[in-house]
N, CA, C and O atoms as a Tripos MOL2 file, in Angstrom:
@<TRIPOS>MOLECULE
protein
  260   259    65     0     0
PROTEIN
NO_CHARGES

@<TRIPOS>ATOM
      1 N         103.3130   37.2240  190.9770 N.3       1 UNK1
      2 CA        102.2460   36.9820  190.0440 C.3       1 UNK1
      3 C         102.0040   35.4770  189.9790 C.2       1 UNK1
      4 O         102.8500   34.6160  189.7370 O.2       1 UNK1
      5 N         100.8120   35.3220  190.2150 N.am      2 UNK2
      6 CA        100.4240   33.7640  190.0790 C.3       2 UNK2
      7 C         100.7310   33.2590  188.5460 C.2       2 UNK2
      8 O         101.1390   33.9130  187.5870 O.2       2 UNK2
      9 N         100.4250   32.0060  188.6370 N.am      3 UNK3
     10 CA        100.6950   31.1930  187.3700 C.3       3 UNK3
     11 C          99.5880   31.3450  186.8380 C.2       3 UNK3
     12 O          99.8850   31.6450  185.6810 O.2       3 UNK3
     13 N          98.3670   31.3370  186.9250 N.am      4 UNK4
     14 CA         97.0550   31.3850  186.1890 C.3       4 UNK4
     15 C          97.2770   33.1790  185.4660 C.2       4 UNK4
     16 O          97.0510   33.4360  184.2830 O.2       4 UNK4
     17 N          97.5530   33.7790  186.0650 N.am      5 UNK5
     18 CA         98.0430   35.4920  185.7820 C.3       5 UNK5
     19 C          98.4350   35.3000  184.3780 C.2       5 UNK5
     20 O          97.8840   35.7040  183.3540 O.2       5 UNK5
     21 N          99.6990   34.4710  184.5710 N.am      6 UNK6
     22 CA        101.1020   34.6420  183.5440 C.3       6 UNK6
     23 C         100.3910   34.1560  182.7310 C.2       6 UNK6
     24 O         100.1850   34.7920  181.6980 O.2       6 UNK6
     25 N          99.7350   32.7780  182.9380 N.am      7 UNK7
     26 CA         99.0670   31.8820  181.1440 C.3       7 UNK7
     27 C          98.0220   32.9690  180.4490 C.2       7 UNK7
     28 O          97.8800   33.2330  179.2560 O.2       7 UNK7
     29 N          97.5100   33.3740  181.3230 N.am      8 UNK8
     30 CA         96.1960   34.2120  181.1790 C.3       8 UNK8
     31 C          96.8270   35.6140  179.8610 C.2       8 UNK8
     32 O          96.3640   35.9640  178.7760 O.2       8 UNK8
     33 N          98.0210   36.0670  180.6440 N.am      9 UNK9
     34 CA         98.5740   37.1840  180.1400 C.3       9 UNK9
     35 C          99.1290   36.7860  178.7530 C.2       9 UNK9
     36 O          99.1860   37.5060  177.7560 O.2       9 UNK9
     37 N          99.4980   35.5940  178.8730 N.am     10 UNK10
     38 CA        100.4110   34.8990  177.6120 C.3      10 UNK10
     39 C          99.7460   34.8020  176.4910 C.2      10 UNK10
     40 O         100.2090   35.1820  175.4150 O.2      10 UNK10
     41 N          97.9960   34.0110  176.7120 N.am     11 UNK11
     42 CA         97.1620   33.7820  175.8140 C.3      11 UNK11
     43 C          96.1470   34.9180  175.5950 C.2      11 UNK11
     44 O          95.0240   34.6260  175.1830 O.2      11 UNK11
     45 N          96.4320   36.0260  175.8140 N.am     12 UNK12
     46 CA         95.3840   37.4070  175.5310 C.3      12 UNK12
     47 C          95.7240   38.1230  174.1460 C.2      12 UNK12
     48 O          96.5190   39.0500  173.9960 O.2      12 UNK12
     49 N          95.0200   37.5490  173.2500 N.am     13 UNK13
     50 CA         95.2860   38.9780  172.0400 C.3      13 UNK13
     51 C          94.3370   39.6060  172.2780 C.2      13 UNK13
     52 O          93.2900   39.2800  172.8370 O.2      13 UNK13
     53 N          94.8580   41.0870  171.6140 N.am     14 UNK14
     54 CA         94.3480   41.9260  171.7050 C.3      14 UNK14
     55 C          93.1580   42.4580  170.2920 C.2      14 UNK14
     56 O          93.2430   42.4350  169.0640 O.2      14 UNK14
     57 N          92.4550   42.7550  170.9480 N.am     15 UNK15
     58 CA         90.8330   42.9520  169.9810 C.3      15 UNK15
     59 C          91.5420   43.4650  168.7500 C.2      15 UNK15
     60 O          92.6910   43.8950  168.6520 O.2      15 UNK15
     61 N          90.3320   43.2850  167.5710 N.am     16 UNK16
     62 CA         91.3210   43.7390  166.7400 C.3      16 UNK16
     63 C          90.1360   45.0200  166.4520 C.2      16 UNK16
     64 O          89.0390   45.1890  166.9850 O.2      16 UNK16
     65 N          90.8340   45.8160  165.4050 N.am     17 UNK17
     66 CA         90.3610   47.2290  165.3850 C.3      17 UNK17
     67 C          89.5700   47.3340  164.1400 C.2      17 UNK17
     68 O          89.9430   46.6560  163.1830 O.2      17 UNK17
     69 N          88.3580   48.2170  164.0010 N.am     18 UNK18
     70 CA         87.7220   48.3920  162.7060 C.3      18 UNK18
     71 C          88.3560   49.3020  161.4250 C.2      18 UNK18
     72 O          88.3200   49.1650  160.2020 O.2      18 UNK18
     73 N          88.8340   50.0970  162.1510 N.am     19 UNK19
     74 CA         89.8580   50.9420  161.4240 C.3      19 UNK19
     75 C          91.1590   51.6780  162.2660 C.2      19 UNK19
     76 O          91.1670   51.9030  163.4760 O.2      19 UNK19
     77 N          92.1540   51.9610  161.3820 N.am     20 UNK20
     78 CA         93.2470   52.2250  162.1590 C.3      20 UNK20
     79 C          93.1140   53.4980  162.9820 C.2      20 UNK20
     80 O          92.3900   54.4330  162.6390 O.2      20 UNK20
     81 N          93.9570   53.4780  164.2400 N.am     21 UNK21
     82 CA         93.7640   54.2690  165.2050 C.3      21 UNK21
     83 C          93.2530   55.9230  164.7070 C.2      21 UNK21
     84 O          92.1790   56.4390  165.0160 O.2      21 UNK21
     85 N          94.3620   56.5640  163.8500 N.am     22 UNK22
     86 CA         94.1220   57.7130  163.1970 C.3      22 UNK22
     87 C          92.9520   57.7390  162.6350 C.2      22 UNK22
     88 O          92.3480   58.7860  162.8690 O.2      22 UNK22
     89 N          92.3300   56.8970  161.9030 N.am     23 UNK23
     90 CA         90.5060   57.4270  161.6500 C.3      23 UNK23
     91 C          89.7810   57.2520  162.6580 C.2      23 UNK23
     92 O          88.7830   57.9700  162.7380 O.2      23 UNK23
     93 N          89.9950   56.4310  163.5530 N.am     24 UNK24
     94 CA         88.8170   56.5860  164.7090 C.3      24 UNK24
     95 C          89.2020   57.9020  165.2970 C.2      24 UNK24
     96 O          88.4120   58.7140  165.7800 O.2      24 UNK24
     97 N          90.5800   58.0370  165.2020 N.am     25 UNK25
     98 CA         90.4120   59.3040  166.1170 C.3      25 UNK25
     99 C          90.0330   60.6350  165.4900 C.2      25 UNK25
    100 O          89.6880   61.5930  166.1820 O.2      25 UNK25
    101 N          90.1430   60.6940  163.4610 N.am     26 UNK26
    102 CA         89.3570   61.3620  163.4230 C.3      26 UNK26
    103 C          87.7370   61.4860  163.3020 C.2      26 UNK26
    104 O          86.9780   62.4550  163.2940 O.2      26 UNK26
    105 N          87.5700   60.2780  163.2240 N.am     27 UNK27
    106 CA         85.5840   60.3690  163.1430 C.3      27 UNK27
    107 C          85.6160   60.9360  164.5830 C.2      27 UNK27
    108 O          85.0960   62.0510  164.5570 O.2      27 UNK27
    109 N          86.1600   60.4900  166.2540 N.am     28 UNK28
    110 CA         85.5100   60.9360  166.8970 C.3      28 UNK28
    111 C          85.7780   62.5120  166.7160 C.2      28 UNK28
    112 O          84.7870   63.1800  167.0110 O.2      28 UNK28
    113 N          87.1310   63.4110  166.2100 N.am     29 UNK29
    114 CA         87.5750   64.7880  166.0940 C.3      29 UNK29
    115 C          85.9790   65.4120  165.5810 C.2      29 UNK29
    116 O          85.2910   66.2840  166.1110 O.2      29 UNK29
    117 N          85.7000   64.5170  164.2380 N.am     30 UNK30
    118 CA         84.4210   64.9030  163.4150 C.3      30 UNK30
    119 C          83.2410   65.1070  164.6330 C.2      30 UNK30
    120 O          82.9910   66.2760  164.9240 O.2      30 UNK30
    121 N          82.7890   64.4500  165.0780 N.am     31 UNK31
    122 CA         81.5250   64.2750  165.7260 C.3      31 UNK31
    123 C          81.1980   65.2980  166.6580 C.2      31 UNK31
    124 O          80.1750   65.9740  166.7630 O.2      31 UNK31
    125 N          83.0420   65.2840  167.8040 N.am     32 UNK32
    126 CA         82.6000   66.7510  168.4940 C.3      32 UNK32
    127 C          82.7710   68.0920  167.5810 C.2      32 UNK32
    128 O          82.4000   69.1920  167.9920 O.2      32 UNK32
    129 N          83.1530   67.9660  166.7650 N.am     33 UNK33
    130 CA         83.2790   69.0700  165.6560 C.3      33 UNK33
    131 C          81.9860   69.7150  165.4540 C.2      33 UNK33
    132 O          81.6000   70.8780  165.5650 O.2      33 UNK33
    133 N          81.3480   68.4480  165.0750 N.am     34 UNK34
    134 CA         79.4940   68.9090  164.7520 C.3      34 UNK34
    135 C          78.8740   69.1850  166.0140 C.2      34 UNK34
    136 O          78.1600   70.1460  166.3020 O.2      34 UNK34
    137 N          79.2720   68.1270  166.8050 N.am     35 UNK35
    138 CA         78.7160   69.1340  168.2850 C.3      35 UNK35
    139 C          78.4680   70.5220  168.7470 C.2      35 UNK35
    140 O          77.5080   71.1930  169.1260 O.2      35 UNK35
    141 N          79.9660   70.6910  168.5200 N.am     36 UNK36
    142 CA         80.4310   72.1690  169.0600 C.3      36 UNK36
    143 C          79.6070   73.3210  167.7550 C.2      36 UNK36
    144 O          79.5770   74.5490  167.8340 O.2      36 UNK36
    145 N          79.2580   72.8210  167.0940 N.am     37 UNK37
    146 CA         78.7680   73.5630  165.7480 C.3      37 UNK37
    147 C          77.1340   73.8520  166.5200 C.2      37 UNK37
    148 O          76.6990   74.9200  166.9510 O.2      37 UNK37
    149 N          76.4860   72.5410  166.5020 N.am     38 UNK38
    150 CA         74.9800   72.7070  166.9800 C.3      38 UNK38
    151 C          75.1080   73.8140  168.3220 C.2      38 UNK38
    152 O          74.4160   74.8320  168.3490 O.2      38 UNK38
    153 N          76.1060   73.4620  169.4440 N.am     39 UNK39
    154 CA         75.8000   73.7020  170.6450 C.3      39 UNK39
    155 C          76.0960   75.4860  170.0480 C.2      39 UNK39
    156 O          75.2030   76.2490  170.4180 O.2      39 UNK39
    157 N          76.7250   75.8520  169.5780 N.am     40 UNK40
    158 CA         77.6050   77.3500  168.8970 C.3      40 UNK40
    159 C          75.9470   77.6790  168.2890 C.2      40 UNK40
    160 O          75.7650   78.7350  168.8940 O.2      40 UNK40
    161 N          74.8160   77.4840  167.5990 N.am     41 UNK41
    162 CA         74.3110   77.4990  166.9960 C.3      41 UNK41
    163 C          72.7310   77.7800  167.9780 C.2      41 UNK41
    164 O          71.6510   77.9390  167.4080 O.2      41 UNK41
    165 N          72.8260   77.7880  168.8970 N.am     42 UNK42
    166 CA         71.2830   77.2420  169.6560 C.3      42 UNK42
    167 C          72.1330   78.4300  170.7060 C.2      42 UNK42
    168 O          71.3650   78.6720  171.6370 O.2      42 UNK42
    169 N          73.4130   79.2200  170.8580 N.am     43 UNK43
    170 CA         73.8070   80.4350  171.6090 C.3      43 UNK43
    171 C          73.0770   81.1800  172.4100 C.2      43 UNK43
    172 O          73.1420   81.4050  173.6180 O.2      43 UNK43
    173 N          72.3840   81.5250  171.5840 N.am     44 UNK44
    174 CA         71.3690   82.7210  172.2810 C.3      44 UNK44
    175 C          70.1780   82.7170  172.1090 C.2      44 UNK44
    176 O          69.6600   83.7860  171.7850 O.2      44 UNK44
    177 N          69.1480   81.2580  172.2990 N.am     45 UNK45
    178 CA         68.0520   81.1490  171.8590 C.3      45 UNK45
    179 C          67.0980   81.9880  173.0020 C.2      45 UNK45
    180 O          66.0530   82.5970  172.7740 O.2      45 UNK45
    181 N          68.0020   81.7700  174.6700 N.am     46 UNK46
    182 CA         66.6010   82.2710  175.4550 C.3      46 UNK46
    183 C          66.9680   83.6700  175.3470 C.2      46 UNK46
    184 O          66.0240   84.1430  175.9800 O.2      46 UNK46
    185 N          67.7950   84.8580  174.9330 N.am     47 UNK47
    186 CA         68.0090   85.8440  174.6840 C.3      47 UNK47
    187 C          66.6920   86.0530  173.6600 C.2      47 UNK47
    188 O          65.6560   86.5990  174.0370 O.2      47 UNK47
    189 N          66.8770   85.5870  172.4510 N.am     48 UNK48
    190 CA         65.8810   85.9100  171.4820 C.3      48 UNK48
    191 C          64.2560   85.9440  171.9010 C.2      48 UNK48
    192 O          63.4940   86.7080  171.3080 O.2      48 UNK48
    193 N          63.9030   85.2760  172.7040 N.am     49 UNK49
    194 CA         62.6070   85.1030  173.2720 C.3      49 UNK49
    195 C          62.3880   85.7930  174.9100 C.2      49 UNK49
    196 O          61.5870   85.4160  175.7660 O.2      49 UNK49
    197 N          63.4360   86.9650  174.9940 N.am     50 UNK50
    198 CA         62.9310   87.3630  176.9130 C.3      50 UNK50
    199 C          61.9920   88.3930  176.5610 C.2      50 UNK50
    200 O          61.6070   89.0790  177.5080 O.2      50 UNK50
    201 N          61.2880   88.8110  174.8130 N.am     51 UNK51
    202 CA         60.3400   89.7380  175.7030 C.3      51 UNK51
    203 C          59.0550   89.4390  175.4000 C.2      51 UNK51
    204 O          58.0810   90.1310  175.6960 O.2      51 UNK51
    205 N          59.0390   87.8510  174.4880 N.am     52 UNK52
    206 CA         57.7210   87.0460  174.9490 C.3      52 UNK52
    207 C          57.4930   86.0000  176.2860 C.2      52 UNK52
    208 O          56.5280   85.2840  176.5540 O.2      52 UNK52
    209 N          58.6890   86.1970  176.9570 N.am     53 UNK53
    210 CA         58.8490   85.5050  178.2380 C.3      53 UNK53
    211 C          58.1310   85.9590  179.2870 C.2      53 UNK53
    212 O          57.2720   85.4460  180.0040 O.2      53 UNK53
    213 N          58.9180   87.5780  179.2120 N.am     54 UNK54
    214 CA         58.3340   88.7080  180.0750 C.3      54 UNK54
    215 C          56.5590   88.9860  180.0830 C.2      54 UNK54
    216 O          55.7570   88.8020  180.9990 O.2      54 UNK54
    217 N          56.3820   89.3940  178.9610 N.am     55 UNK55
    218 CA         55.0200   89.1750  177.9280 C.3      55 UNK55
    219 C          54.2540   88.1460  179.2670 C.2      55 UNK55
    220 O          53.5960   88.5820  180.2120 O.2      55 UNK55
    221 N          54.5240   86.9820  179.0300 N.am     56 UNK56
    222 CA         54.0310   85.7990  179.8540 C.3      56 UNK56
    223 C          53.3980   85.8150  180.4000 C.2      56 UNK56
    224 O          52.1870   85.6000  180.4510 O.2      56 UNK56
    225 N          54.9150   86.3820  181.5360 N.am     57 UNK57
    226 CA         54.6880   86.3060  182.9630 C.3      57 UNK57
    227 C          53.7030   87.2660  183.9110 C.2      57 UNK57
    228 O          53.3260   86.9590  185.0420 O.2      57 UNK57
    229 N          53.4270   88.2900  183.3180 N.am     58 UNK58
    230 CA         52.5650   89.1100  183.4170 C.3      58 UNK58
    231 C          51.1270   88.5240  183.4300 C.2      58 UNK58
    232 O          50.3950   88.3970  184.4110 O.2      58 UNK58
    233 N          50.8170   88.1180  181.8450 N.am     59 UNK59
    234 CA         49.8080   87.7910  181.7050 C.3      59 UNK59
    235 C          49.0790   86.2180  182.4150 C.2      59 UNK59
    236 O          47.9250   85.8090  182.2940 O.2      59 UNK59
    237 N          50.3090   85.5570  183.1980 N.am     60 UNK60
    238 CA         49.3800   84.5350  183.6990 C.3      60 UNK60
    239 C          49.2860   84.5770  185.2060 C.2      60 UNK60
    240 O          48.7850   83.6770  185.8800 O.2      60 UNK60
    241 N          49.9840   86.0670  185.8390 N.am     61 UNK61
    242 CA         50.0670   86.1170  187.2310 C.3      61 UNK61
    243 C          48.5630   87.4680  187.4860 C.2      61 UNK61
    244 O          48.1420   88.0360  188.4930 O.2      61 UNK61
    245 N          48.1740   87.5180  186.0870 N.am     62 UNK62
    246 CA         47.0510   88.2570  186.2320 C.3      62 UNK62
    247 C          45.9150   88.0660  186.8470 C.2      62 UNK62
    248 O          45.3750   89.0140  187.4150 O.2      62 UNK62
    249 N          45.3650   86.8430  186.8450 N.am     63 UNK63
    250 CA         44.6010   86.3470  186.9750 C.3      63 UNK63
    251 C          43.7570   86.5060  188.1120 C.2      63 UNK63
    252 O          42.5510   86.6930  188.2770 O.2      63 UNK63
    253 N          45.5530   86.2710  189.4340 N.am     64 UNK64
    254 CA         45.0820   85.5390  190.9120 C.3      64 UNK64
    255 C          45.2830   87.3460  191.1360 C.2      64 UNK64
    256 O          45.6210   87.3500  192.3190 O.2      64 UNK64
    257 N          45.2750   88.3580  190.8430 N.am     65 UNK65
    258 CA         45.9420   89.4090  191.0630 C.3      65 UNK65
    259 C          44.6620   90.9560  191.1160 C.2      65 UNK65
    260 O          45.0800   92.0960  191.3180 O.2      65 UNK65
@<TRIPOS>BOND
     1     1     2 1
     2     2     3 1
     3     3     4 2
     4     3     5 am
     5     5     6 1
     6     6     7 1
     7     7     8 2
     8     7     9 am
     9     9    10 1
    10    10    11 1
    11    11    12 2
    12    11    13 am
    13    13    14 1
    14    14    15 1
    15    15    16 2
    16    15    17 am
    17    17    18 1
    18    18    19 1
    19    19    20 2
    20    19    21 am
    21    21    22 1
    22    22    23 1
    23    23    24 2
    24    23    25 am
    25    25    26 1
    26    26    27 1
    27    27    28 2
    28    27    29 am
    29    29    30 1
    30    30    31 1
    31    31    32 2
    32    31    33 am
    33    33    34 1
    34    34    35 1
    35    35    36 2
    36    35    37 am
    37    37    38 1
    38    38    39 1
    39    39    40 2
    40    39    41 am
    41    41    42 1
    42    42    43 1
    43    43    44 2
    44    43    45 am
    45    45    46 1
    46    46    47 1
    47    47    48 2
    48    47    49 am
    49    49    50 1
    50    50    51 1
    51    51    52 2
    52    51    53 am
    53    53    54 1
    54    54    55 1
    55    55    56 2
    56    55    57 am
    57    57    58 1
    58    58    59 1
    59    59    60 2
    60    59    61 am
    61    61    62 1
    62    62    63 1
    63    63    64 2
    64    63    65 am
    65    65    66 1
    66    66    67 1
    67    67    68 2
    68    67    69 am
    69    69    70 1
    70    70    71 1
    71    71    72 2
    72    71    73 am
    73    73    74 1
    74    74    75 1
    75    75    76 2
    76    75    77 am
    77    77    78 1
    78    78    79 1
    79    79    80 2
    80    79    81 am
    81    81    82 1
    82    82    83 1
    83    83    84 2
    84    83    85 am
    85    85    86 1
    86    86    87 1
    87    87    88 2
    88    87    89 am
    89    89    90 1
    90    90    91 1
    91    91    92 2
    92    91    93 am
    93    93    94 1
    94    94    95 1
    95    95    96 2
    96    95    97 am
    97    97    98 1
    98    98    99 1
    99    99   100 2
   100    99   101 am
   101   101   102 1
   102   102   103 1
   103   103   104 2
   104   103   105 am
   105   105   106 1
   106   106   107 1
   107   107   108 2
   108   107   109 am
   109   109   110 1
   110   110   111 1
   111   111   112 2
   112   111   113 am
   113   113   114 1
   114   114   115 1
   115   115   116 2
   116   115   117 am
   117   117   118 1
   118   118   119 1
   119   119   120 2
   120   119   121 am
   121   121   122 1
   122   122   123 1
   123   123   124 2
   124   123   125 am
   125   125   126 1
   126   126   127 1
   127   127   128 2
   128   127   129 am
   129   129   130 1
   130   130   131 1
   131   131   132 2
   132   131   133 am
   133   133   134 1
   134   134   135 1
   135   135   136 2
   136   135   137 am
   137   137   138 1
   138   138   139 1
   139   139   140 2
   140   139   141 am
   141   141   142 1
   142   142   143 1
   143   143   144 2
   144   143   145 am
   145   145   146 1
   146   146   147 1
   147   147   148 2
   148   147   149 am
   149   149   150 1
   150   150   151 1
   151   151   152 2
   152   151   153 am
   153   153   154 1
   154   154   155 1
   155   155   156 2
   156   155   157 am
   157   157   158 1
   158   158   159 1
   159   159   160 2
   160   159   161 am
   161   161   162 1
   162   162   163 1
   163   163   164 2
   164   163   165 am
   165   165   166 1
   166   166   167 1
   167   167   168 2
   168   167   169 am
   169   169   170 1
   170   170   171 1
   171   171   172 2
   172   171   173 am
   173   173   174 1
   174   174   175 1
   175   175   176 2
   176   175   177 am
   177   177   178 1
   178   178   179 1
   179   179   180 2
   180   179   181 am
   181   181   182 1
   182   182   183 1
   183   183   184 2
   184   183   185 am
   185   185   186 1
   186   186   187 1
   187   187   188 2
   188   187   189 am
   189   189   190 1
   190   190   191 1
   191   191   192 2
   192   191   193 am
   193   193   194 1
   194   194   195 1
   195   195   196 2
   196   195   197 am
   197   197   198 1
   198   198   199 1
   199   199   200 2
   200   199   201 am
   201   201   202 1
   202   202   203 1
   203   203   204 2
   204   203   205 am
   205   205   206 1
   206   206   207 1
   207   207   208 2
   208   207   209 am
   209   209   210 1
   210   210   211 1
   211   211   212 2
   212   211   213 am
   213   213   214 1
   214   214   215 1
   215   215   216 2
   216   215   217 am
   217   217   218 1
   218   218   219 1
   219   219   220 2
   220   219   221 am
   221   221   222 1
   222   222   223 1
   223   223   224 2
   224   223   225 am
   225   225   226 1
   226   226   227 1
   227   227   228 2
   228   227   229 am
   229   229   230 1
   230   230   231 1
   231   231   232 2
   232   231   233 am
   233   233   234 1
   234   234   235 1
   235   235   236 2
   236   235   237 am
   237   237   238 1
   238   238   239 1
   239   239   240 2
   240   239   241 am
   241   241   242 1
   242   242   243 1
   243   243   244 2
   244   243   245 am
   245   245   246 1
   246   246   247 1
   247   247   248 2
   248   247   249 am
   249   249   250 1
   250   250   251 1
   251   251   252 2
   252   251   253 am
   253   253   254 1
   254   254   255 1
   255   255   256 2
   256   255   257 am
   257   257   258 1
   258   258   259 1
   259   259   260 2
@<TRIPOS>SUBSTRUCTURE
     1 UNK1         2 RESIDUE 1 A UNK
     2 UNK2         6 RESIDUE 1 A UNK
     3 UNK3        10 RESIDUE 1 A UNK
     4 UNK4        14 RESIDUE 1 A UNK
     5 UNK5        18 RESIDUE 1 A UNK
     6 UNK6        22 RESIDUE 1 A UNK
     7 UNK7        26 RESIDUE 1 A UNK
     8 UNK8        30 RESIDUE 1 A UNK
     9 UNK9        34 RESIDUE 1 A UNK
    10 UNK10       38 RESIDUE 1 A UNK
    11 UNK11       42 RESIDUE 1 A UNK
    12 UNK12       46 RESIDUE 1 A UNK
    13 UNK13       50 RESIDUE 1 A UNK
    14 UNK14       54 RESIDUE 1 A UNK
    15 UNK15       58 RESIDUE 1 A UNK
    16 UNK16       62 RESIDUE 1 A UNK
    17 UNK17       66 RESIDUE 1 A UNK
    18 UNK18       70 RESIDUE 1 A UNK
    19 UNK19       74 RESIDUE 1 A UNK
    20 UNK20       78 RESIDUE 1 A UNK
    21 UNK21       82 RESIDUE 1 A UNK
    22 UNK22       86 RESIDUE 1 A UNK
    23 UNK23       90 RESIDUE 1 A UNK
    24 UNK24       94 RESIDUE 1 A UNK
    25 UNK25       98 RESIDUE 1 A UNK
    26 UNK26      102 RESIDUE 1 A UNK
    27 UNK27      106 RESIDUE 1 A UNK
    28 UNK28      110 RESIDUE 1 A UNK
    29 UNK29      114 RESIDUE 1 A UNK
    30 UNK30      118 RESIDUE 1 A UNK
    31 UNK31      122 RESIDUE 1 A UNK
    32 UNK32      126 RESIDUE 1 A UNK
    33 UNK33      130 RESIDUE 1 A UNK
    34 UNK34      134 RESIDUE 1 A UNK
    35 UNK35      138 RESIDUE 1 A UNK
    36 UNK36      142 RESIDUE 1 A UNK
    37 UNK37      146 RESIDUE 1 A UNK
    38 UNK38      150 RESIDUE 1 A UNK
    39 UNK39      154 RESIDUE 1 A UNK
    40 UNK40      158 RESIDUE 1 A UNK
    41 UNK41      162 RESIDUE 1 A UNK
    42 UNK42      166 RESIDUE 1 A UNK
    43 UNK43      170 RESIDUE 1 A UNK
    44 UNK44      174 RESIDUE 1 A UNK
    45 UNK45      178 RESIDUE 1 A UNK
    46 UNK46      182 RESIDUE 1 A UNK
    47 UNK47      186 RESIDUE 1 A UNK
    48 UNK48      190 RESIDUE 1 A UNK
    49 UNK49      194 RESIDUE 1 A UNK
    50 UNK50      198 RESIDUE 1 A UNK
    51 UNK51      202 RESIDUE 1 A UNK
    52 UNK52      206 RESIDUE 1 A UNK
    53 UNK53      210 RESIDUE 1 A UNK
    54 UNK54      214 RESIDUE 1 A UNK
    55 UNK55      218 RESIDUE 1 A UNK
    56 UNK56      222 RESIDUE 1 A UNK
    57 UNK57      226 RESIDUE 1 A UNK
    58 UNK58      230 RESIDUE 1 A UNK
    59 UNK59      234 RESIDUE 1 A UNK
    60 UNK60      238 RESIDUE 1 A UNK
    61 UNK61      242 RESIDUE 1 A UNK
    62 UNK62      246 RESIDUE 1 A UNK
    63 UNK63      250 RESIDUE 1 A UNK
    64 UNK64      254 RESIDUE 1 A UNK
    65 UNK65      258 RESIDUE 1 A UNK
């Protein structure tokens, strides 16, 4: 290890933190929490809509038909 390494390593503090480790790690626990809530929540949206889908597809292949 060079000498510029070692001073370098010697004089490095380390960042300091906004809050202690355990709340950041639960705000991020929180956030995918709400994630997983929305994504759980929006499940079966194209289920709910296949028989105005179907509906549709009919009606705009009518045309050329």
């Amino acid at each position: 290890m060079s000498l510029f390494a070692t001073v370098l390593a010697a004089t490095e503090a380390p960042a300091p933190l906004i809050a202690p480790p355990l709340v950041i790690a639960g705000v991020a626990l929180a956030v995918f929490i709400v994630l997983a809530i929305v994504t759980w929540s929006f499940r079966d949206v194209a289920n709910r809509h296949s028989q105005k889908t179907a509906k549709g597809d009919h009606d705009s292949h009518g045309a050329g038909h």
